[in-house]
C-alpha positions as CSV (number, residue, x, y, z in Angstrom):
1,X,13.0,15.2,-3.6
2,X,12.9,17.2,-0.5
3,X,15.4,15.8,2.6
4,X,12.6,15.5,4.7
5,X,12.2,11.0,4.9
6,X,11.3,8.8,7.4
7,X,12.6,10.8,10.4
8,X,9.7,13.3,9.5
9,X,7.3,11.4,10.3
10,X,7.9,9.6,13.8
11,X,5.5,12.4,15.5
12,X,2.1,11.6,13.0
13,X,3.3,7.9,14.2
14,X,3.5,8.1,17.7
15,X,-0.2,9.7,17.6
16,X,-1.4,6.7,15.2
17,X,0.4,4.4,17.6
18,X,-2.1,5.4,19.9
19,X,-5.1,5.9,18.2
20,X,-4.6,1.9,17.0
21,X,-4.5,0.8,20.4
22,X,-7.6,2.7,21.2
23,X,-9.5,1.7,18.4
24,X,-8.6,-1.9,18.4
25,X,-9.3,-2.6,22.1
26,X,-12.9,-0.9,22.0
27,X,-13.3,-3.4,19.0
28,X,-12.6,-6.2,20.8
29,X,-14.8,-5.8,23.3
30,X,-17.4,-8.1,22.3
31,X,-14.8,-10.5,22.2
32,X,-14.1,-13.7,24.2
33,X,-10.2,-12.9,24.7
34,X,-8.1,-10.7,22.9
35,X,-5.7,-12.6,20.9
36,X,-2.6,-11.3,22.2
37,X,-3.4,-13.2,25.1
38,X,-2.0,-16.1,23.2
39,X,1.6,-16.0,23.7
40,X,1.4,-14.7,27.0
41,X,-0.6,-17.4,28.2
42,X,1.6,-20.1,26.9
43,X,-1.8,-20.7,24.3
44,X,-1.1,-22.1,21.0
45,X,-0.4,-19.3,18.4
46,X,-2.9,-18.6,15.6
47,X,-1.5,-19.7,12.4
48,X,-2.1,-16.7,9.6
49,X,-1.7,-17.2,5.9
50,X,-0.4,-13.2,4.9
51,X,0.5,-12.6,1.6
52,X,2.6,-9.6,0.6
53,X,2.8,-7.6,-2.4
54,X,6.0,-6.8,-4.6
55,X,6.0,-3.5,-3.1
56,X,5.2,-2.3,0.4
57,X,6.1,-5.7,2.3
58,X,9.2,-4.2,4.5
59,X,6.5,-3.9,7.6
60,X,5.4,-7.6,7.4
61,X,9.3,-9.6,7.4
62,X,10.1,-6.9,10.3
63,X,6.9,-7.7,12.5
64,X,8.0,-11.7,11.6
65,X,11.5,-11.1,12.0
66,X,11.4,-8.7,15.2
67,X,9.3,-11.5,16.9
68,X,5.8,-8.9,17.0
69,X,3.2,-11.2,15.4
70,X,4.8,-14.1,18.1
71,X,4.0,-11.5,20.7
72,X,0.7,-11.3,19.9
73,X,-0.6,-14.5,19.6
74,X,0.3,-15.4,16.1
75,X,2.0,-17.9,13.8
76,X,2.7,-15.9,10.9
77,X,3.2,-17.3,7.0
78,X,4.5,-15.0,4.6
79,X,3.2,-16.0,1.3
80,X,4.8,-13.8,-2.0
81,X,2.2,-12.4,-4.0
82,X,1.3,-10.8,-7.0
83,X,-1.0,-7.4,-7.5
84,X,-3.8,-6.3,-5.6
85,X,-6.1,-8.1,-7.6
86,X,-4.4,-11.5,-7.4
87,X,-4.2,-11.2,-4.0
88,X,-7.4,-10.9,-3.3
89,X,-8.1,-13.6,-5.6
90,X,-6.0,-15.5,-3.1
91,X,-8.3,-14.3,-0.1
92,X,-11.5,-14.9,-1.5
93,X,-10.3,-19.0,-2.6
94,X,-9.4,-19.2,1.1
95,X,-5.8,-19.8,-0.2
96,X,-4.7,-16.8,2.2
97,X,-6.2,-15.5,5.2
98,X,-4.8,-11.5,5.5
99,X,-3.9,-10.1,2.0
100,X,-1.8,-7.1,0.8
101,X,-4.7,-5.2,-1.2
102,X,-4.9,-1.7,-2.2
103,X,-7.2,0.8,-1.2
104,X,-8.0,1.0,-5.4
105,X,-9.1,-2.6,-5.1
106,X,-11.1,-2.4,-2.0
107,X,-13.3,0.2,-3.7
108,X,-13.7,-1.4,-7.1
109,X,-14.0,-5.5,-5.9
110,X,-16.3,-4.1,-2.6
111,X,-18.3,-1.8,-5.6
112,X,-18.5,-5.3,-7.3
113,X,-19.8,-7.2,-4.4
114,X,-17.1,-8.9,-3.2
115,X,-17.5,-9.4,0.4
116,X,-14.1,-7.7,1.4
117,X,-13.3,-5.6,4.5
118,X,-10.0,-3.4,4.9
119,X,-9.0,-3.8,8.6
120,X,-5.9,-1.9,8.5
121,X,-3.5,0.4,6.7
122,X,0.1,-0.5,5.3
123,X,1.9,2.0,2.6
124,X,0.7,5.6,2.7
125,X,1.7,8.9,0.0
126,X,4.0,11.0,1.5
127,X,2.9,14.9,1.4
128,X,6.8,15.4,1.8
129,X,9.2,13.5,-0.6
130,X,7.7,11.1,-3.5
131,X,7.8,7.4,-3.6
132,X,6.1,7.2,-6.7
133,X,5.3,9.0,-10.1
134,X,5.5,9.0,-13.7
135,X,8.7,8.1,-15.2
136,X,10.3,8.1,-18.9
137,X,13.4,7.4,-20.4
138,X,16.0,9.9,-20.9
139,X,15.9,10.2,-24.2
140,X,11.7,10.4,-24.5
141,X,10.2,14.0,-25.9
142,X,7.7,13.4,-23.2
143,X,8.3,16.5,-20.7
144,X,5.2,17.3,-18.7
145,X,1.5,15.5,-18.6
146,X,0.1,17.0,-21.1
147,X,2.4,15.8,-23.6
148,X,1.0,11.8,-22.3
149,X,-2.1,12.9,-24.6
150,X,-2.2,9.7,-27.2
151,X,0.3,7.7,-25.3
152,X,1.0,4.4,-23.7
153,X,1.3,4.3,-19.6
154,X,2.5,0.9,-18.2
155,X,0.8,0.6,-15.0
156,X,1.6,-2.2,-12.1
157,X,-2.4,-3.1,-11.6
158,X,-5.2,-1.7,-13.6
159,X,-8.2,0.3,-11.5
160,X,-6.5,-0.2,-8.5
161,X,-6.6,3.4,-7.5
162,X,-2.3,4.3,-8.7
163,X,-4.7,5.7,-11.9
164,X,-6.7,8.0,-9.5
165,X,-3.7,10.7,-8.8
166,X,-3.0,10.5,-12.6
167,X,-6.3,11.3,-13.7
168,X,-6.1,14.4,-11.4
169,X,-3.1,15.2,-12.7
170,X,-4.3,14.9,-16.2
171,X,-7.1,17.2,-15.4
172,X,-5.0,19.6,-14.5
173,X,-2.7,19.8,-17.1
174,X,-6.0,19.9,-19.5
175,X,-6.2,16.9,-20.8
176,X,-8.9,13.7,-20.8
177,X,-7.6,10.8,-18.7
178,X,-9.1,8.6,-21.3
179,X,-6.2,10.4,-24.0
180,X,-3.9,7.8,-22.7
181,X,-3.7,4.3,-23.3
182,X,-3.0,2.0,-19.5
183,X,-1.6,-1.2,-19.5
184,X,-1.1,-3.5,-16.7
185,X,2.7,-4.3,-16.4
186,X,4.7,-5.9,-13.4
187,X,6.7,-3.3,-11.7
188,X,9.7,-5.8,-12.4
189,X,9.5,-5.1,-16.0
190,X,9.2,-1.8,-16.3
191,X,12.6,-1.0,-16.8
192,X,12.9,-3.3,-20.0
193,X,9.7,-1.9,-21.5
194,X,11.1,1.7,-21.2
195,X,14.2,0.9,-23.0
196,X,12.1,-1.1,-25.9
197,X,9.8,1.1,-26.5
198,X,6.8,-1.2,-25.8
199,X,5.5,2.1,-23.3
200,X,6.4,5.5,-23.5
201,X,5.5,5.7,-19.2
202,X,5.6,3.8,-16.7
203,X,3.7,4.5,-13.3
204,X,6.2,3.2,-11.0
205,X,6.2,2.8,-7.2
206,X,9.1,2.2,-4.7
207,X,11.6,0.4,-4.9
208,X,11.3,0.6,-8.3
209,X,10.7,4.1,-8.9
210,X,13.8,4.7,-7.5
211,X,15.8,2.4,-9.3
212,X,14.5,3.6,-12.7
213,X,15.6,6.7,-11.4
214,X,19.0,5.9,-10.6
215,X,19.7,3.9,-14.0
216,X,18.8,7.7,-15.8
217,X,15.4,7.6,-16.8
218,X,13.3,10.8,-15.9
219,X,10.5,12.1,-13.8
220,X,8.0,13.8,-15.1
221,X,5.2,13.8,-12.5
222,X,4.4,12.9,-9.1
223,X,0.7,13.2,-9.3
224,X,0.2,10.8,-5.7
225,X,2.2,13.2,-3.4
226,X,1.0,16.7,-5.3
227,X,-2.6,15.6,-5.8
228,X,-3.8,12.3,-2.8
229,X,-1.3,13.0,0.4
230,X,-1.8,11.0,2.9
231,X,-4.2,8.5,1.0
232,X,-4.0,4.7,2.1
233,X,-1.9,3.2,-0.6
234,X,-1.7,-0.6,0.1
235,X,-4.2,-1.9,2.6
236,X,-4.2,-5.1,4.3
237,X,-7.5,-6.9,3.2
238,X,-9.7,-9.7,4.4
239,X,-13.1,-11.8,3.1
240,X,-16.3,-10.6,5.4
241,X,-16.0,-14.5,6.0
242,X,-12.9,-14.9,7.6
243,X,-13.6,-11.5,9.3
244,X,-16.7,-12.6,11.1
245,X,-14.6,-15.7,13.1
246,X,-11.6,-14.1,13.2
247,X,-11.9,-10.7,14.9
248,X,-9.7,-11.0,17.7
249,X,-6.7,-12.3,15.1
250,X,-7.3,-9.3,12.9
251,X,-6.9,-6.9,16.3
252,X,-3.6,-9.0,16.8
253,X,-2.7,-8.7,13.2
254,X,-3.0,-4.8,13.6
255,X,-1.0,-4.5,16.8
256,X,1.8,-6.5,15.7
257,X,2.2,-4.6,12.5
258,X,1.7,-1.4,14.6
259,X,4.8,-1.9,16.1
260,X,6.4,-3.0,13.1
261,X,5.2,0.2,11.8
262,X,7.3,1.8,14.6
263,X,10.2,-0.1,14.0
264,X,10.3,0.9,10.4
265,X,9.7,4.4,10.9
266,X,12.8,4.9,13.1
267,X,15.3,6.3,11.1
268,X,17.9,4.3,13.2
269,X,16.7,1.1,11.7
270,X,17.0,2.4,8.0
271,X,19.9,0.0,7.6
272,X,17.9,-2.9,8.6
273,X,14.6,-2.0,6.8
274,X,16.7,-1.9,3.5
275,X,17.9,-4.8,4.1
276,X,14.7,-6.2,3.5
277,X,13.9,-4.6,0.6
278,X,16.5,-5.6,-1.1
279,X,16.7,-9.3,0.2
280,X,13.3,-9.6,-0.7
281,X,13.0,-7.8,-4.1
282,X,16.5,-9.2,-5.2
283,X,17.7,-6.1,-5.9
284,X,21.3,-4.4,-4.9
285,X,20.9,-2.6,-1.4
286,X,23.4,0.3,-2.7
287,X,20.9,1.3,-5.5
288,X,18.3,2.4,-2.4
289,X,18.1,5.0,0.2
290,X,15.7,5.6,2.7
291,X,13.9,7.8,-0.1
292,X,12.9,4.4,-1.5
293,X,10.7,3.7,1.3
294,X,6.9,4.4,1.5
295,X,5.6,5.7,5.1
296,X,3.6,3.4,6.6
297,X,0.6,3.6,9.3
298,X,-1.9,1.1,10.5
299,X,-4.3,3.6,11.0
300,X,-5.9,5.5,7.8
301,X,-6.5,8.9,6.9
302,X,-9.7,8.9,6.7
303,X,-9.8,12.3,4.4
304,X,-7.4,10.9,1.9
305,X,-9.3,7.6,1.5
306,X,-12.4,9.7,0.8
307,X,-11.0,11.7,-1.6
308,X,-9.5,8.9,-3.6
309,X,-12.6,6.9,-3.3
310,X,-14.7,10.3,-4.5
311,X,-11.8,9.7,-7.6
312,X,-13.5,6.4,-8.5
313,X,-16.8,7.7,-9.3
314,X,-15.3,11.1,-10.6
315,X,-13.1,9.4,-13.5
316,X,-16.2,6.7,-14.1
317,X,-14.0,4.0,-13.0
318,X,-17.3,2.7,-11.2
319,X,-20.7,4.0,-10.9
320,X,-20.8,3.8,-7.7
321,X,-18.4,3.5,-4.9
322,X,-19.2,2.3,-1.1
323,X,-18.6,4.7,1.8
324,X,-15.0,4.1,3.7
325,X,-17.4,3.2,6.5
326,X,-18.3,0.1,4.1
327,X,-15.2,-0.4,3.2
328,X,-13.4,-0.3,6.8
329,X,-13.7,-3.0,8.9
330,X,-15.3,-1.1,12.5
331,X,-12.2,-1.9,14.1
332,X,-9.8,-0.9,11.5
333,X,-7.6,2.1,12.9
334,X,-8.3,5.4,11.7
335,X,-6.8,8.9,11.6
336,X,-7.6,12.2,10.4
């Protein structure tokens, strides 16, 4: 990994810092009252069902805990959830109001008809220092791609767009991507299946990534930062539905995780961000660094998310894709 981390990328945040509070107070225009006037006008808050993924959910306890949703008008319940999929899932039953999606399953479920809207950006891939790739154990003859040609890749959540970067990376080392068998396993159990045997790779993200790292096992690819930089990785995603009465809370939403965003980006609160990640995944805090930690912006590269979306079609993981136009909500921050 390069040294370059968090600290790297406080100046692309300032500039998303303000291009979110542009966009989202020219999307509330139409509205009544923003919703940040909430708290300041000694208003109720808005109660908001959130759920958070196993990965990625630093930006949400630290915009709870630092008192940021509060500020702007909300009541905030942090729900655990599962993979992009099953949060959705959650969404669409009305058993959650914002969700932790991917940008994967916004073009796949959104391809499918779901009526889904992305309105803002959480993890993104680092061009600088990787937070993700492929790992195997120590021991495997496995060296490079090529050599994943008739294996088995454990994979956190099927066609949720973590295959994309692969597949370009397969390409490129001349192989099919259809030479490998996926198989959808929970990023908590990816260590265990390594040292079986039950895959011979695992697509792991951060934390977890890191940790396999630590315990010995070896990386052989980093397709997401060499091949998608900059592409929305997790994505905070609601039902057209709850979109279309709730407007003002999604503007609130975005600002308050703005600022979380902030927070988290300063290296002088590295202490205090990993001590979320590992409160929350359960894991020891020594076995992370600030390595372990995915960048994170509100706004979303609009490029990137056009390039993985192009990646869907490309790899016939759908026939057809919608445009990030369809897939953004019009208030969503964006950045280029």
């Amino acid at each position: 990994m390069k040294a370059l981390s968090r600290g790297a990328h406080r100046v692309l945040l300032a500039a998303t810092l303000t291009a979110a509070a542009v966009a989202l107070s020219a999307c509330s225009a139409d509205d009544a009252a923003p919703a940040s006037s909430g708290a300041a006008g000694g208003d109720a808050l808005t109660p908001v069902r959130l759920v958070v993924a196993p990965i990625h959910f630093e930006a949400a306890h630290i915009a709870q805990e630092q008192g940021y949703f509060a500020d702007h008008g909300l009541e905030v319940e942090i729900i655990s959830g599962g993979a992009p999929l099953q949060n959705i899932a959650m969404a669409v039953s009305g058993e959650a109001d914002i969700v932790t999606g991917s940008w994967g399953t916004a073009v796949t479920s959104i391809a499918q008809g779901m009526p889904l809207q992305v309105i803002g950006g959480n993890g993104y891939t680092s061009a600088d220092f990787a937070t993700s790739g492929v790992v195997v154990s120590a021991d495997s003859p496995i060296q490079d791609v090529a050599d994943l040609e008739g294996t088995t890749i454990g994979i956190q959540g099927l066609n949720t767009g973590s295959e994309v970067p692969l597949f370009f990376a397969a390409e490129d080392a001349g192989i099919a991507p259809d030479s490998f068998e996926r198989v959808e396993l929970a990023s908590t159990a990816m260590a265990t299946s390594l040292e079986e045997g039950t895959v011979d790779a695992v697509l792991a993200s951060a934390p977890f990534f890191n940790q396999l790292v630590a315990a010995g096992d070896r990386v052989i690819s980093e397709p997401s930062m060499e091949f998608l930089p900059h592409a929305p990785v997790t994505v905070w995603t609601v039902t057209d539905d709850w979109l279309a009465q709730n407007a003002d809370t999604a503007e609130a939403f975005d600002l308050a995780m703005a600022e979380a965003a902030e927070f988290y980006m300063d290296p002088a609160n590295g202490d205090a961000v990993l001590d979320i990640t590992a409160r929350v995944s359960q894991v020891d805090k020594s076995t992370l660094s600030a390595e372990s930690l995915i960048p994170i912006s509100v706004a979303i590269n609009v490029e990137a998310a056009q390039k993985q979306r192009d990646g869907f079609v490309q790899f016939g993981i759908v026939e057809s894709a919608p445009t990030v136009d369809e897939i953004l909500w019009e208030g969503a921050p964006r950045s280029e």
